[in-house]
C-alpha positions as CSV (number, residue, x, y, z in Angstrom):
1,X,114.1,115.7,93.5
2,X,114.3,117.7,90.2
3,X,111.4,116.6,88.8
4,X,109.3,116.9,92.1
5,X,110.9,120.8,92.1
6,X,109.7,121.2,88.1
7,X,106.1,119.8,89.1
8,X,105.6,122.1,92.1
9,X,107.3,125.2,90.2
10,X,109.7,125.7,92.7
11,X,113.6,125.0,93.3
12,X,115.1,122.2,94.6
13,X,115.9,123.2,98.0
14,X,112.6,123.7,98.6
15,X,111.2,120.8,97.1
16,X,113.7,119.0,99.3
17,X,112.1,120.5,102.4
18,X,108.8,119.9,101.2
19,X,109.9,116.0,101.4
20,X,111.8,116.5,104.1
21,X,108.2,117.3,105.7
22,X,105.9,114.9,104.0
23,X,109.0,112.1,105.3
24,X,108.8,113.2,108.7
25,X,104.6,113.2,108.7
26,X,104.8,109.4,107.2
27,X,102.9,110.1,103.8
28,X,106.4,109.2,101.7
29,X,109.1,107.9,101.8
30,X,113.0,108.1,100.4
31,X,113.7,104.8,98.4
32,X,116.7,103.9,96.0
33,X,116.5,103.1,92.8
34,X,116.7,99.6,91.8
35,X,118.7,100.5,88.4
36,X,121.0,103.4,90.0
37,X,122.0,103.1,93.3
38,X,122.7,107.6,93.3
39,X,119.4,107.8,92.9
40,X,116.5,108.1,95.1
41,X,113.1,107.8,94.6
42,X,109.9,109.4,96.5
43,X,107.0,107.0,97.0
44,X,103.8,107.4,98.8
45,X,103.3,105.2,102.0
46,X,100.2,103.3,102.7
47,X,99.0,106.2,104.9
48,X,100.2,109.1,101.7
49,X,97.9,106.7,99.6
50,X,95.0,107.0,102.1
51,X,95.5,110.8,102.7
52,X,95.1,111.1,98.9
53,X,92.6,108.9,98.4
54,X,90.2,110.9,100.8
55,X,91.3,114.1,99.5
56,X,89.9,113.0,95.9
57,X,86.7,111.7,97.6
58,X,86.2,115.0,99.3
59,X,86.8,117.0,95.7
60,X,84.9,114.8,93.4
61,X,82.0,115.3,96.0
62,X,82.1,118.7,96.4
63,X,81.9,119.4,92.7
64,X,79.3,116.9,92.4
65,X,77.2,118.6,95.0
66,X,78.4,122.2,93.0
67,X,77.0,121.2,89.6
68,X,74.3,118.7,90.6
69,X,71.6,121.1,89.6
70,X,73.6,121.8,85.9
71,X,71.7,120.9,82.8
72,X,73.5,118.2,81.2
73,X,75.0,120.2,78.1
74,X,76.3,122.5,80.6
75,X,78.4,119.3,82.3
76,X,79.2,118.1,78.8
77,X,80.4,121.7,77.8
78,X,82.5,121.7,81.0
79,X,83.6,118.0,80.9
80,X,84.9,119.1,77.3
81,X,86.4,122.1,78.4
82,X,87.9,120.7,81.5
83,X,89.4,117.8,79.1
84,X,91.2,119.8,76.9
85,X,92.8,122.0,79.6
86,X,93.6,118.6,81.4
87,X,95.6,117.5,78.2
88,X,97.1,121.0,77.9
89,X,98.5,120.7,81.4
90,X,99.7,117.4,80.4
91,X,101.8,118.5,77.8
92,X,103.7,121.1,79.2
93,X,104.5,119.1,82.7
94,X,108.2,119.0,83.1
95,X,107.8,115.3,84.1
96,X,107.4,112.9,81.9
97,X,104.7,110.0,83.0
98,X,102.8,112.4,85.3
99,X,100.1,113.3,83.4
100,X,97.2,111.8,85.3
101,X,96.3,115.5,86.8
102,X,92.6,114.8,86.8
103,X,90.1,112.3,85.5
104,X,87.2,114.7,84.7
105,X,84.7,112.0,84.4
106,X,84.9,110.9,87.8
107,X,83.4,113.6,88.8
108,X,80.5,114.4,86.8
109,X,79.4,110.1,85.6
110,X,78.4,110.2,89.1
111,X,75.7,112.7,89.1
């Protein structure tokens, strides 16, 4: 629950809560760890997957459709640009192994 606090910027307590509500809607779920039995883990469900799934579709093709008229140096520029601030982020998350925060080129190889 630390690390989920550190990610969101935020205390525990609320972070708890936060779970607390994505448990209760079904999108995760409360699992212990194999290794250490005091610990618990958050995973997404089947449906959490899904919910996330659609909500990259729906942001990839929104910024699609918002640069589809760009020339393409102005997409490189950006893809650059969006790629270093990507690896930026990365290395200042407080959790180690969650540094996937966006694949740029998702969005714009599809033009």
């Amino acid at each position: 629950m630390s690390d989920i606090a550190a990610l969101l910027l935020t205390d525990r307590a609320r972070a708890v809560r936060v779970v607390d509500r994505l448990t209760a809607a079904g999108l995760v779920t409360r699992v212990r760890d194999t290794v250490d039995r005091r610990v618990r883990r958050v995973e997404l469900t089947d449906i959490g997957r899904r919910h996330i799934a659609l909500a990259a579709e729906r942001r990839t093709r929104l910024l699609g459709e918002a640069v589809a008229d760009w020339p393409d140096e102005d997409l490189a520029r950006l893809t650059e640009f969006l790629e270093r601030l990507n690896a930026s982020v990365a290395r200042h998350l407080p959790v180690t192994g969650a540094s996937d925060v966006c694949d740029v080129s998702d969005v714009f190889d599809g033009r």
